[in-house]
C-alpha positions as CSV (number, residue, x, y, z in Angstrom):
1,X,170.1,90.9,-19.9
2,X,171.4,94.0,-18.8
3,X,172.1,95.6,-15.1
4,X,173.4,97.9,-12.6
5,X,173.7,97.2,-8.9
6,X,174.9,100.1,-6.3
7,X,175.3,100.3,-2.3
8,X,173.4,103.4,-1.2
9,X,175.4,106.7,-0.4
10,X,173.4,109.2,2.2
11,X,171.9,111.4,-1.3
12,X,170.6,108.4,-2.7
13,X,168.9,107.0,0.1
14,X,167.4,110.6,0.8
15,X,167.0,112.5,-2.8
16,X,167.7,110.8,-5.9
17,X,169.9,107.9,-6.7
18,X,172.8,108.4,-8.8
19,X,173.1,105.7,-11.6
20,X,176.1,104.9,-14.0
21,X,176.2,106.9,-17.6
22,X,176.4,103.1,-19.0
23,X,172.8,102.7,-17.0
24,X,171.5,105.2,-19.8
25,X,171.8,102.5,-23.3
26,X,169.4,100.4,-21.1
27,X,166.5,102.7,-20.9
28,X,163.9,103.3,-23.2
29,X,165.1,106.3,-25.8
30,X,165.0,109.7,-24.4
31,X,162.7,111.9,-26.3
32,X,164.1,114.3,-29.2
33,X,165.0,117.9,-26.7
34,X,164.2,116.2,-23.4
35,X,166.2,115.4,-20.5
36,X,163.7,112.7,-18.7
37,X,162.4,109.3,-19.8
38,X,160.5,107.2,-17.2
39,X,160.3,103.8,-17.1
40,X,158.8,100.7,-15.1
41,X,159.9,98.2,-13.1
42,X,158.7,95.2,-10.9
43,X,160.2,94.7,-7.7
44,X,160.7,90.9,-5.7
45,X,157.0,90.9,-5.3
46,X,155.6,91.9,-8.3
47,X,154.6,95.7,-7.8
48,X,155.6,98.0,-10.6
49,X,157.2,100.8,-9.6
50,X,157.6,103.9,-12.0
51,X,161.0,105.9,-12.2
52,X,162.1,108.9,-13.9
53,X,165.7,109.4,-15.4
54,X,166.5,112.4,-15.4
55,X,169.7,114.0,-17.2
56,X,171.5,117.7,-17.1
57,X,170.9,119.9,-19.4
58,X,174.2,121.6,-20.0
59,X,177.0,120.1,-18.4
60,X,179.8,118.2,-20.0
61,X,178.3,115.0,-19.0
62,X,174.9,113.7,-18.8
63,X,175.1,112.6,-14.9
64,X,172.1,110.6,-14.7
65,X,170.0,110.4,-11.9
66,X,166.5,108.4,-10.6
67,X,164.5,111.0,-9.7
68,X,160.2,110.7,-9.8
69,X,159.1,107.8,-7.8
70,X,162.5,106.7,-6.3
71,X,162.1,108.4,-2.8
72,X,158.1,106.4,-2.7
73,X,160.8,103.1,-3.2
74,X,163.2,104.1,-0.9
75,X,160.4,104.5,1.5
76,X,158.5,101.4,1.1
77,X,161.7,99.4,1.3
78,X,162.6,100.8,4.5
79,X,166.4,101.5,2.7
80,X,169.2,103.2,4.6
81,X,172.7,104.1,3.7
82,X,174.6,100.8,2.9
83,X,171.9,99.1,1.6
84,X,172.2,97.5,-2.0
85,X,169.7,98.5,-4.9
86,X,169.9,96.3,-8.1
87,X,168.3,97.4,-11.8
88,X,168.4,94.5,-14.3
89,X,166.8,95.0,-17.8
90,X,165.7,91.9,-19.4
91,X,164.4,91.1,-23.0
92,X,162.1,88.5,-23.8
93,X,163.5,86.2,-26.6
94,X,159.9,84.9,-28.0
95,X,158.7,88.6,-28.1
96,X,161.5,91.3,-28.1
97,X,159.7,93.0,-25.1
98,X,161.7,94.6,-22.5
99,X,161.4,94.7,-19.1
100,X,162.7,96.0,-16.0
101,X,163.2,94.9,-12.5
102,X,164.4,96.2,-9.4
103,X,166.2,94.5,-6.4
104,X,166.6,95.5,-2.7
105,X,168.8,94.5,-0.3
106,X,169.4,95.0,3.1
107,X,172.9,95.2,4.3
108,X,173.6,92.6,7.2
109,X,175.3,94.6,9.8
110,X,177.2,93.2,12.7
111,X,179.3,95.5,15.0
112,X,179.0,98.1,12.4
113,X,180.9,96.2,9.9
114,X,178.8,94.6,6.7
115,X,179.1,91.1,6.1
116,X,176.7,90.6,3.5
117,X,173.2,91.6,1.7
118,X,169.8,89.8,2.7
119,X,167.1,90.6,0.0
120,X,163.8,92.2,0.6
């Protein structure tokens, strides 16, 4: 099992979410010439959600970002700056099938200051 977990900056709670390059060996293969691949994952309740990866072009690193249906996720979460969003890649033993899932959490917020994460 593979996965990623991030607290939300202001871009990716309003744009795109910025993911690690190491995020990228987790994802299905990227097509031969293109710089997308999308991919599915269930959230906490069982609703698939359908995400593009998207990386530069040119550039001297690939600085891969969530693009196409993250901003719907965001959304439907209700997900602010400081918020928690976790990716985890699993792979079932019996069948080799992969599988994604995403996590949301909210931060817990008192006098400003965050004291913890309460999933969604």
């Amino acid at each position: 099992m593979e996965n990623f977990w991030k607290i939300l900056r202001k871009t990716d709670a309003k744009k795109r979410l910025s993911v690690p390059i190491s995020f990228l060996r987790s994802l299905p293969p990227f097509k031969l010439g293109s710089h997308a691949v999308t991919f599915e994952a269930t959230d906490e309740k069982g609703e698939a959600w359908a995400f593009q990866c998207s990386i530069r072009k040119r550039g001297q690193y690939p600085k891969p970002v969530l693009t196409r249906g993250w901003v719907a996720f965001v959304k439907s979460k209700k997900l602010q700056v400081g918020d928690k969003v976790r990716f985890i890649k699993h792979k079932n033993r019996a069948t080799a099938a992969i599988s994604y899932k995403v996590r949301a959490e909210k931060a817990i917020k008192i006098f400003g200051a965050t004291f913890g994460y309460a999933r969604i």
